[in-house]
C-alpha positions in Angstrom: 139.2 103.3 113.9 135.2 104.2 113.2 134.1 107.2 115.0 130.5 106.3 115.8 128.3 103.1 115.1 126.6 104.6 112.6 128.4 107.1 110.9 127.6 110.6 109.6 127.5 111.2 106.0 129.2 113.8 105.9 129.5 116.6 103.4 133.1 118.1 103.5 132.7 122.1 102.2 134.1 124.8 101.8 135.8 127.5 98.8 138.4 125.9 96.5 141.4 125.2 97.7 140.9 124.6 101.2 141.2 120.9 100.7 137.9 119.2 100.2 140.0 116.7 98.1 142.7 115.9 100.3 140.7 115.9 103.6 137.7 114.2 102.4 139.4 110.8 101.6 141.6 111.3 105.1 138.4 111.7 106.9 136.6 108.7 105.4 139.0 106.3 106.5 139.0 107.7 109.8 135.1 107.3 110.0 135.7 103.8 108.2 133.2 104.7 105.4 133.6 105.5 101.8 134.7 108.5 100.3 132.9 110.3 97.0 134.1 112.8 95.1 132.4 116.0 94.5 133.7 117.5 91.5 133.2 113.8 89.9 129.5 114.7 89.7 129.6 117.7 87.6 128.5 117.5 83.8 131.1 118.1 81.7 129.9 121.3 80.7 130.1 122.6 84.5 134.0 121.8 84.0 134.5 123.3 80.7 133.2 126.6 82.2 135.1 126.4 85.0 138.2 125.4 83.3 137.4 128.3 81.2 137.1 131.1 84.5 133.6 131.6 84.3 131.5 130.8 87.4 128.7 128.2 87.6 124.9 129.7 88.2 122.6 128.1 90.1 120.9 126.6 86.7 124.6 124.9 86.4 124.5 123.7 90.0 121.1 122.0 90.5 121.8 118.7 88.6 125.6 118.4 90.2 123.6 119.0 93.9 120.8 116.5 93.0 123.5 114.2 91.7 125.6 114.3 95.4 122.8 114.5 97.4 121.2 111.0 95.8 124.7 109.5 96.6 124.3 111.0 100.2 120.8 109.1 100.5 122.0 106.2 99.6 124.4 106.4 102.4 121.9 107.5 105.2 122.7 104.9 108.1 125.9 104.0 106.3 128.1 106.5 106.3 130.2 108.2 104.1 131.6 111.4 103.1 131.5 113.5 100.2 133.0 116.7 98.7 131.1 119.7 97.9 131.6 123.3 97.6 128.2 123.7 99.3 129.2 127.8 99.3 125.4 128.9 99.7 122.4 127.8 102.7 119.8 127.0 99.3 122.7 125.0 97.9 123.0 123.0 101.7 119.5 122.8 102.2 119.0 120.9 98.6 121.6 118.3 99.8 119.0 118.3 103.3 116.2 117.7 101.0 117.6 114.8 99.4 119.5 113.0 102.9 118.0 115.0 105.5 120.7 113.6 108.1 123.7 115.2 106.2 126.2 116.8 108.7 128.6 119.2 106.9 132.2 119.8 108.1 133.1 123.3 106.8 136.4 123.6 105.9 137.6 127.8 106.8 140.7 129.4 106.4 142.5 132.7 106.1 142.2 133.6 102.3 145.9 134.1 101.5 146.7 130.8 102.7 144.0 129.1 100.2 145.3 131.1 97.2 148.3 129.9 98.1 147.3 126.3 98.6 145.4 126.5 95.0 148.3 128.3 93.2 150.4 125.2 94.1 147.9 122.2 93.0 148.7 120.6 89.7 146.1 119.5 86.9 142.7 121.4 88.5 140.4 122.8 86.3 139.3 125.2 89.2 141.8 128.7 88.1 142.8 131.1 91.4 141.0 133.9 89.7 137.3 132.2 90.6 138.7 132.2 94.1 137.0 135.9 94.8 133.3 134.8 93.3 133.5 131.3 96.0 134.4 133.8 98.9 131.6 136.8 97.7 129.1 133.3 97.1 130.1 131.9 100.5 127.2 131.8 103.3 129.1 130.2 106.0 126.9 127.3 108.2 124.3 129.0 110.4 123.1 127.8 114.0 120.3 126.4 112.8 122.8 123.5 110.4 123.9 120.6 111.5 128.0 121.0 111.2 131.3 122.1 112.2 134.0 124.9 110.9 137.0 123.5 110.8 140.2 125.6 110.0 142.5 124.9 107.5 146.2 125.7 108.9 147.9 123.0 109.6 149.0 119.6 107.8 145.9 117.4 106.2 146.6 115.0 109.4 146.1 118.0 111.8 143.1 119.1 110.0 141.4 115.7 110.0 141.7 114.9 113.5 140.5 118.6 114.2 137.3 117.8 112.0 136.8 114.3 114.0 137.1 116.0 116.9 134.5 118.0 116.1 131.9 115.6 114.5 132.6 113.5 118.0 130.5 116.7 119.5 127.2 116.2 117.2 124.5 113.9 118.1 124.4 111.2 116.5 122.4 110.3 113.2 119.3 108.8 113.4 118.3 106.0 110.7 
């Protein structure tokens, strides 16, 4: 079932761990639209440092964002739904810059219950120990941002209906 004529693309954010992966595709199909996956757009040397603890700089992080945000453009009055940490406003407002009608559904959560979630996932390069540098780097969405927190505790069904829901409430995109 499509949510709106023309769909949102939607950026699906938030720290590892609270599901961008899981609840990204689930909320695609719900919108009817396709589903891209962030992490697929890092350079290979973004997930060798990763893989190796260390946290990305900005420098690391402009080309991934450039790379997500042209697939978001190409979507504008299509729809579709991406994944992207998207911790910081500067990082948001690049993906703005590139598809200015971007929505973002923030995915939140008590931190104990995403360290838990990520020391259970199988073959990620993301390690649990980065999980303090995502929360410090976070900027949740301001007023200002077109999106929706969603919280995390549930089941991934739960949480998708929760995040249509809420992109129901925001006006709709413009083409």
């Amino acid at each position: 079932m499509q949510l709106t004529q023309t769909p949102h693309v939607v950026v699906v954010m938030g720290v590892a761990g609270t599901g961008k992966t899981t609840i990204g595709p689930l909320l695609a199909a719900r919108l009817g639209v396709p589903y891209a996956e962030g992490d697929d757009f890092h350079p290979q040397a973004n997930i060798a440092k990763m893989s190796a603890g260390t946290p990305l700089t900005d420098d690391d992080r402009w080309p991934w964002l450039d790379a997500i945000g042209r697939w978001a453009h190409e979507r504008a009055g299509l729809g579709g739904v991406v994944s992207s940490s998207a911790l910081k406003r500067g990082y948001r407002d690049r993906l703005r810059a590139a598809a200015p009608g971007v929505v973002f559904v923030h995915l939140t959560g008590d931190r104990a219950l995403i360290e838990d979630r990520m020391s259970h996932r199988q073959g990620h390069f993301m390690p649990t120990a980065l999980l303090d540098s995502q929360f410090a780097t976070l900027q949740p969405l301001e007023e200002d941002e077109a999106g929706v927190a969603v919280d995390v505790s549930g089941d991934p069904g739960e949480i998708t209906e929760r995040a249509v829901a809420a992109l129901r409430d925001l006006p709709q995109p413009s083409n």
